[in-house]
N, C-alpha and C positions, 0 to 999 in steps of 0.2 A: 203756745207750743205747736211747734209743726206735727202734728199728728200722722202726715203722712211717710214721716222721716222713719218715723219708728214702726210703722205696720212693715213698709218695707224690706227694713231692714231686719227685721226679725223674720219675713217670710225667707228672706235672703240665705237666713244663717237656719232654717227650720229645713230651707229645700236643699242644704248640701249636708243634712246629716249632723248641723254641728250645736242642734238646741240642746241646752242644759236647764237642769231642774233641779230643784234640791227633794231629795227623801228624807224622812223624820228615818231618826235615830234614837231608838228609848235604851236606858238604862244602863248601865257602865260599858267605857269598851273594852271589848276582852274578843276572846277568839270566838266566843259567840257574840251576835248584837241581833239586836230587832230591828228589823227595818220596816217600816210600811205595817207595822203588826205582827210581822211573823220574824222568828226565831231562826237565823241562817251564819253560816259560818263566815265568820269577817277575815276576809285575804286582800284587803285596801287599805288599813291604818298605818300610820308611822309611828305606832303605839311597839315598838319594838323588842322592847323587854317588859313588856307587858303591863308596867309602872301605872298607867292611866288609872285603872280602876281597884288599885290598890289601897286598902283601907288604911296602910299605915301612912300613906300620903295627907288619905281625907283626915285621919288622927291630928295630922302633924298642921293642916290646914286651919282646924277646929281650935288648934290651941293657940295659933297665931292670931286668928280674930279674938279669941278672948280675951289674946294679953294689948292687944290693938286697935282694935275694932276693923270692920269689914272694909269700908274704902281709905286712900290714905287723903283723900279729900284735896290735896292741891298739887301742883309741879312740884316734886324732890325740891326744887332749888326756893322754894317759897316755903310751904312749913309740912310738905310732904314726902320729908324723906325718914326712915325712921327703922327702928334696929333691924327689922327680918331684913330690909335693905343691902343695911351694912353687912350683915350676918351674910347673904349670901353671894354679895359682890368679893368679903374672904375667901367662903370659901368656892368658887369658881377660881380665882385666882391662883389661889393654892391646887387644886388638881389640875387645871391645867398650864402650872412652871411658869406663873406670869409675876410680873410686880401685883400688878393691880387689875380690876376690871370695873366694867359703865353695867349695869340694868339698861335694858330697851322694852317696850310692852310688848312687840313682836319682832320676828326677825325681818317683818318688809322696814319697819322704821329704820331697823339696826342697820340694813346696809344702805339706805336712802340716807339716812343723818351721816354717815358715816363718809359716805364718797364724796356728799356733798359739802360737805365741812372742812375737810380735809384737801382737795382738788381744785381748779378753780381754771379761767382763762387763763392758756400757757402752760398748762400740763396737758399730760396722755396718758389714758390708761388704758391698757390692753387687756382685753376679756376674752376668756372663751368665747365658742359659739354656741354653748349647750348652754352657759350662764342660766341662773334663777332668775327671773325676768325683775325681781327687788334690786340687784345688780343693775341691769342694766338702768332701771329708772331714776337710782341714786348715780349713774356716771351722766347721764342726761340731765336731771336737775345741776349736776354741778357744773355743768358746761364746760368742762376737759373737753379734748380731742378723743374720742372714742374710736379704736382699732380693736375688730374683733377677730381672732385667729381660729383659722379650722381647728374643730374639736379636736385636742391633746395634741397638736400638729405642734411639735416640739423647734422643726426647721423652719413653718411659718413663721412661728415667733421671733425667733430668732433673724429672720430676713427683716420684720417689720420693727423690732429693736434696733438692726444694725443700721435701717434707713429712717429712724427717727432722730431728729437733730434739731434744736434749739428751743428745747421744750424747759423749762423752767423745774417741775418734777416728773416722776414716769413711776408707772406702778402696773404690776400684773395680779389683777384681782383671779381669781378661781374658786367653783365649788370645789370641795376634796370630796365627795360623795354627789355625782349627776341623780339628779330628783326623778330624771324618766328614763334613763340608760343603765343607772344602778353602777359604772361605773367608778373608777377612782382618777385623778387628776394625779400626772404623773411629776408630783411636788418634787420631787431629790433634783429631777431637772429642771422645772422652773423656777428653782433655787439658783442654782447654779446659773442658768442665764442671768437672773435678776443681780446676782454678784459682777456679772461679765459685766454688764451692760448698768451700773448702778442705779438700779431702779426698786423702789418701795415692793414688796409682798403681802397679800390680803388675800386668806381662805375664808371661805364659809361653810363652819363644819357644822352644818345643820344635820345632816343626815349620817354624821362620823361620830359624833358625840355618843359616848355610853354606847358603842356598838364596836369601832376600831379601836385596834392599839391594846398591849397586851394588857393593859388595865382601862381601856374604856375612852380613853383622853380624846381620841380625834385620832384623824390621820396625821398631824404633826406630830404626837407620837409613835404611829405606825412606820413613817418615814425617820424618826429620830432628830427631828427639825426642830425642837421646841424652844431654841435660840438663834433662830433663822426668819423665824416668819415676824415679820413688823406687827401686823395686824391679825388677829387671830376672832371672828364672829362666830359665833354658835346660838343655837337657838333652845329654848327647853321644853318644848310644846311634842317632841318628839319621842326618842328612846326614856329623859327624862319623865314624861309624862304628865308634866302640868302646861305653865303659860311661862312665855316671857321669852327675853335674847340677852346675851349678851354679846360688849367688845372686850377683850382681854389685849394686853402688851404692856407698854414703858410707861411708867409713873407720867411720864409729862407729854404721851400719847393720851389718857384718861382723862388727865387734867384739861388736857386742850377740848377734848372731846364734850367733856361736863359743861366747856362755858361758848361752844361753836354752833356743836350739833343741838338742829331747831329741833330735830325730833326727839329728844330728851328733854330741852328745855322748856318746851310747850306742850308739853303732856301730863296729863295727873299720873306719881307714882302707879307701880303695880300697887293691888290689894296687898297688905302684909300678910295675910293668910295664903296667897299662891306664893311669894317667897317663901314661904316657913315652909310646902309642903313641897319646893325645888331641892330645900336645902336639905329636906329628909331621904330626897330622891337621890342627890348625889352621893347621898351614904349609903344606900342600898345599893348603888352602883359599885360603891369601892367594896361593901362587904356581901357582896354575895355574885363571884364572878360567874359562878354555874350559871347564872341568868344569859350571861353571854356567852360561853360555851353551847347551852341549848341553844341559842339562837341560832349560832353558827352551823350546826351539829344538823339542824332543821334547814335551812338555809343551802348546804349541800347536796339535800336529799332531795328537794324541791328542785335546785338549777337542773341537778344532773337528770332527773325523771322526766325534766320538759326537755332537754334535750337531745336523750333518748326517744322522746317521741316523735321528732324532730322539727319542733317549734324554733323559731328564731329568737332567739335571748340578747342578740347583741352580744357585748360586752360585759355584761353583769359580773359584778367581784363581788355584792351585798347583799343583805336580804331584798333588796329590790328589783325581780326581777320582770321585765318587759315581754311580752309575748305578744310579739308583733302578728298584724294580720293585715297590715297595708292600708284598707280601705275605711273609710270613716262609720260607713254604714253595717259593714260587715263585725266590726270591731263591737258596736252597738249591740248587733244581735247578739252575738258570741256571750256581751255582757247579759244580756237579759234571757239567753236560754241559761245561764249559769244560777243565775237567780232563782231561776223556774226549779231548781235542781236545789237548794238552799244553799247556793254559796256567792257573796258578796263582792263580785271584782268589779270595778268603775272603768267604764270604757276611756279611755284619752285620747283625743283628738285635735288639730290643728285648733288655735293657733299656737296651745303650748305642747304639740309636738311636731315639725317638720311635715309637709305634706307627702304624704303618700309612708307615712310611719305610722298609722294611728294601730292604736295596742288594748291590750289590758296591764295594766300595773298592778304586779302580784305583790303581796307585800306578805313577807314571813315572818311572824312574831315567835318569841321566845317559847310562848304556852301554849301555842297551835302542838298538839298531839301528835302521833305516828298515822292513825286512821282519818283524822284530818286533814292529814297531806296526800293521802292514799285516795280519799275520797276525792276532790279538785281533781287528780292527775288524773281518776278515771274518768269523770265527768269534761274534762278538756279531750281526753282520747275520742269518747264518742263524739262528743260533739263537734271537734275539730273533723272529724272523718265525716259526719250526716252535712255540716256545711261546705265538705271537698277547700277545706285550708290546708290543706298536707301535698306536696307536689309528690 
């Protein structure tokens, strides 16, 4: 091994600011977590309806290993597939308006198996530019012709639609909820081109799931789309608050998928114990909306007090909201005097944000309190003001 390959280049990524580390994390997440030992307020998870460390999940998990036992021991398609499964590929399907839906162990497999499987030399698929980088690597692997359009640039699209010709298939993949803008993807319109111009549609409602839509569905129900989009990917590691992804659409979209996509067929099923505590999630989902009204409820009180302070939020429409500070280094500190203060925000920086964007990602959960938010907004006032980030 070249040894010198790797000192360098880590001195490389150490001198522009952009080394990462991991911190231990002890004991359930919730609006408090322990970090490093000590006891601070967590404003980083996409634990969003607070689901993660909910006991009736770990209930619902405990009783799935008992009736199953803990690993499913092989590929689904060999002798590891098996009822928590079945049980929650219904019911995903059924909330959200589909025939049927595939299990993924994560959501980078789901959209990697999925682009790749489906795409091939002689298609095109046009992507955002804020895309989840699982996106872009599943249009890569499947060797399409890849056209990325400025972020939610509705005209771009539409220019590089109307100059694409002799492509075999065409598809416009999108996140419906942006992972570091917190924005939404403006679906009713890239519908409507996708109709113009007959080309496949493919969300990935990782961060829309159990949060949008007036029961929780995604943003294809927010939009009222939920016989429009071809492919519909979600993940449940988030608002749901356990593990896993799904694909949801057309009986013989699934079936194609079951016997294409490598990343389904050469992976050991999930544990049936984290289905069985998904499938208890998406019922606390349908029966207890107040989860999501707090969320939203919390969520507005946090945009509008950073923006009153007059922090740069972007575009934020969701609990994810960005507070930008430009520089890499500066972003860093901001995170570690906040710490110092007992509150949990993870600095983000280039490469998975644009240069000269690097932020903190606030992230507002359902159970985060009134004085919880009160305390962040005041500890970001001071400290935005002692580091002169406030023009």
């Amino acid at each position: 091994m070249n040894k010198l390959f790797l000192e360098e280049n880590l001195a490389d990524i150490r001198g522009k600011g952009l080394e990462r580390a991991l911190r231990l994390a002890e004991g359930p997440q919730g609006r408090k977590i322990r970090i490093n030992g000590r006891d601070v307020l967590n404003f980083c998870s996409n634990n969003y309806l607070g689901l993660a460390g909910d006991a009736r999940l770990a209930r619902a998990a405990a009783e799935g290993m008992s009736r199953e036992g803990f690993g499913a021991g092989a590929s689904r398609l060999v002798c590891g597939n098996m009822s928590a499964h079945l049980q929650l590929e219904a019911k995903i399907a059924r909330f959200k308006g589909a025939e049927e839906s595939l299990l993924f162990s994560t959501g980078y497999m789901a959209n990697v198996g999925i682009l790749s499987s489906l795409f091939g030399r002689g298609d095109i698929i046009f992507s955002d530019r804020f895309n989840h980088a699982s996106i872009i690597d599943g249009i890569l692997l499947s060797q399409a012709k890849m056209k990325r359009y400025p972020h939610k640039d509705m005209g771009s699209l539409r220019k590089m639609l109307s100059e694409a010709r002799g492509f075999r298939k065409r598809c416009i993949v999108t996140d419906s909820v942006f992972s570091m803008d917190g924005d939404i993807a403006p679906l009713d319109k890239i519908v409507s081109l996708a109709e113009e111009y007959d080309c496949w549609v493919m969300v990935d409602e990782a961060h829309a799931f159990g949060v949008l839509g007036e029961q929780g569905k995604g943003a294809v129900e927010l939009f009222g789309l939920e016989d429009k989009i071809d492919i519909q990917m979600g993940t449940l590691s988030k608002a749901a608050g356990c593990f896993g992804a799904y694909c949801c659409g057309s009986r013989n979209l699934i079936k194609f998928l079951m016997n294409r996509a490598r990343s389904f067929i050469y992976t050991t099923g999930l544990p049936p114990g984290v289905a069985a505590a998904a499938c208890r999630a998406i019922e606390i989902i349908e029966d207890e909306p107040q989860r999501r009204e707090r969320l939203w409820e919390n969520t507005r009180y946090m945009l509008n007090g950073l923006r009153r302070m007059g922090w740069e939020t972007l575009d934020s429409q969701t609990p994810i909201i960005p507070v930008v500070v430009k520089d890499a280094g500066l972003a860093v500190t901001l995170s570690q005097r906040l710490l110092g203060e007992g509150v949990f925000i993870s600095a983000i920086r280039p490469p998975t944000v644009p240069q000269n964007t690097s932020r903190l990602r606030v992230s507002v959960m359902a159970t985060h309190e009134r004085e919880d938010l009160n305390f962040v907004l005041d500890c970001l006032a001071r400290i935005g003001e002692e580091l002169c980030l406030f023009s």
